[in-house]
C-alpha atoms as one frame of an Amber mdcrd trajectory, in Angstrom:
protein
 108.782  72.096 106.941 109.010  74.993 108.906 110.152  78.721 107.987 111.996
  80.870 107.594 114.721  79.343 105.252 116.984  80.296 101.790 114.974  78.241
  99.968 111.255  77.808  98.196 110.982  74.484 100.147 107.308  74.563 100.137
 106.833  75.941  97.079 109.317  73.123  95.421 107.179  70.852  97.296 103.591
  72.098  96.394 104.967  72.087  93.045 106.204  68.156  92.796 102.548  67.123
  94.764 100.809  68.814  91.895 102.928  67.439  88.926 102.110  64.032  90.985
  98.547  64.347  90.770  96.438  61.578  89.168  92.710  62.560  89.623  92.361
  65.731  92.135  94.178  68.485  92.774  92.467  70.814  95.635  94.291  74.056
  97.162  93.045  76.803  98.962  95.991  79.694  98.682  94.454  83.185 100.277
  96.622  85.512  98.960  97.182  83.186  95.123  99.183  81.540  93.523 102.385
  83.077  91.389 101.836  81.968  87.970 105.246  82.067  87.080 105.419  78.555
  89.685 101.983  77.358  89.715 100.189  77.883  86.206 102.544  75.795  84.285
 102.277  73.191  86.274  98.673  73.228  86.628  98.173  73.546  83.072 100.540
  70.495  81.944  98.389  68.225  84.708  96.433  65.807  82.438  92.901  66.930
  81.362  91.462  64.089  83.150  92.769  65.538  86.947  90.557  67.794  88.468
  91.808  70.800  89.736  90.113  73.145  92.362  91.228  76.401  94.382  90.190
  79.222  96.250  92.171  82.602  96.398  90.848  85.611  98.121  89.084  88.372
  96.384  92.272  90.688  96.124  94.033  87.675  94.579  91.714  87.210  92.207
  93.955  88.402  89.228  96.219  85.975  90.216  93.498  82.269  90.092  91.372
  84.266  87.036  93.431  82.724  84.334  92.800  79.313  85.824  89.473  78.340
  84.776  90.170  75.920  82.141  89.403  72.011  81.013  88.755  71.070  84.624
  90.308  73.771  86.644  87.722  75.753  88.360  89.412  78.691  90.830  86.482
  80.718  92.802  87.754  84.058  95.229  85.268  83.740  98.198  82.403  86.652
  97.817  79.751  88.302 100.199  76.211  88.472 100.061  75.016  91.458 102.141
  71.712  90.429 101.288  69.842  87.880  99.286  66.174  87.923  97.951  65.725
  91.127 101.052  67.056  88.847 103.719  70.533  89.963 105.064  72.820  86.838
 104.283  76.778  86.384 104.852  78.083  88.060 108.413  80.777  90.665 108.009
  84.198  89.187 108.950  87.063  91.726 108.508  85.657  93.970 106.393  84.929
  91.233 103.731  84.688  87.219 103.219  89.005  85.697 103.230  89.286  82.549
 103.638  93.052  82.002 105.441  93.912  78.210 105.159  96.738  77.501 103.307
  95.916  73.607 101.949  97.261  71.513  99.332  95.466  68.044  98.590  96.284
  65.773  96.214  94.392  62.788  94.759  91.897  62.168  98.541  90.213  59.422
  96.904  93.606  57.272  95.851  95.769  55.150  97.322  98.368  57.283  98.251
  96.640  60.692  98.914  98.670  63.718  99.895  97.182  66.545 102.129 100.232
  69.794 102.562  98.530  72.211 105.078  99.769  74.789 107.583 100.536  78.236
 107.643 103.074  78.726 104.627 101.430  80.839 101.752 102.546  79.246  98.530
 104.954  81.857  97.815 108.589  82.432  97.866 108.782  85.341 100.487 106.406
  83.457 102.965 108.679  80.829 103.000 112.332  82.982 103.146 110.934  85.603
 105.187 107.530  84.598 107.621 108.108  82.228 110.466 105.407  79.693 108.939
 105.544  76.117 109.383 103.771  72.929 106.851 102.699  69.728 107.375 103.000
  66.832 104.496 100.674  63.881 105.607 101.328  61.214 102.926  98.892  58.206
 102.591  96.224  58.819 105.227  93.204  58.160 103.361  91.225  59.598 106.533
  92.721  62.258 107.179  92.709  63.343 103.331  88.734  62.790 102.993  88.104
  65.078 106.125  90.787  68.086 104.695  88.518  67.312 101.349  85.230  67.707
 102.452  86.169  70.677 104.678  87.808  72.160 101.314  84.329  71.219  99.224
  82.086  72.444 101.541  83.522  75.948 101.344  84.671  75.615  97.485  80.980
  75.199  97.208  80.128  77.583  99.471  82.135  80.300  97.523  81.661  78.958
  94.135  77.565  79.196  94.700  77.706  82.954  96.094  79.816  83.484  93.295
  77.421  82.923  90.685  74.757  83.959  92.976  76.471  87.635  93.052  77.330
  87.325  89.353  73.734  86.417  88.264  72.633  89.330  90.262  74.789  92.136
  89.213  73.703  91.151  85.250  69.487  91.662  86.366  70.443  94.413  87.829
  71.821  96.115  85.038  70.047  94.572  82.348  67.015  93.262  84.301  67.817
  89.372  83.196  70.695  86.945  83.710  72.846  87.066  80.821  72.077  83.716
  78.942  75.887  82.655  79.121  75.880  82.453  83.281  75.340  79.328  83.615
């Protein structure tokens, strides 16, 4: 699909892959994801499918309602510094992550990976010159966009908690026993 056009193509599309889902839903959407298209349908996905996202810090009002049954939504964070080492580098003032990726069920028989430039929004699609790719039953392909996905979900999710853990010694000089 490629941009610009009159219509929420990808969006319309992102949306039917999700209501699809069986076991996984993974998407990494920088700038997040409008909850008048996307929380609906997340939230009417069966308990049972797991459903995991990244959104950039200044999206973050936009994922934090997410984090439900198994829906886990982490904005990418920065360590400066971590037990007095320095840690994460500085990349544009802060951490962004900038893929735009939809994957659906990697590990089934007909997995679904929707990637390209396209945010999943309306204007990006009626007004940006973006472009996505749907590659439908490629069970290679789909493991390598899935482990490229997990390995910075997990990334992001650790320095999360890592940052979150640290901000409550700091003020009250112990993790709060509800971290975790």
């Amino acid at each position: 699909m490629l941009s610009p056009v009159r219509h929420k193509y990808v969006v319309e599309a992102a949306l039917d892959l999700i209501n699809e889902a069986k076991s996984a839903v993974f998407v990494s959407a920088p700038f997040g994801l409008s909850k008048k298209d996307f929380h609906g349908t997340l939230e009417s996905n069966s308990r049972s499918v797991l459903e995991y996202g990244l959104a950039n810090s200044t999206a973050y009002g936009s994922i934090r309602d997410l984090n439900h049954h198994n829906t886990r939504f982490f904005p990418p964070k920065r360590l400066k510094r971590y037990m007095g080492e320095n840690w994460d580098a500085k990349t544009f003032g802060a951490h962004k992550i900038h893929t735009k990726t939809l994957i659906i069920d990697p590990w089934g028989n007909n997995p679904a990976v929707f990637i390209g430039s396209t945010n999943f929004s309306g204007p990006s699609c009626t007004k940006n010159d973006e472009n996505m790719l749907l590659i439908r039953g490629d069970k290679r392909i789909a493991a390598m966009v899935e482990a490229e996905f997990m390995r910075m979900y997990e990334h992001y999710r650790s320095l999360f908690w890592i940052a979150k853990i640290a901000a409550q010694i700091k003020e009250s000089g112990q993790p709060s026993s509800n971290s975790y």
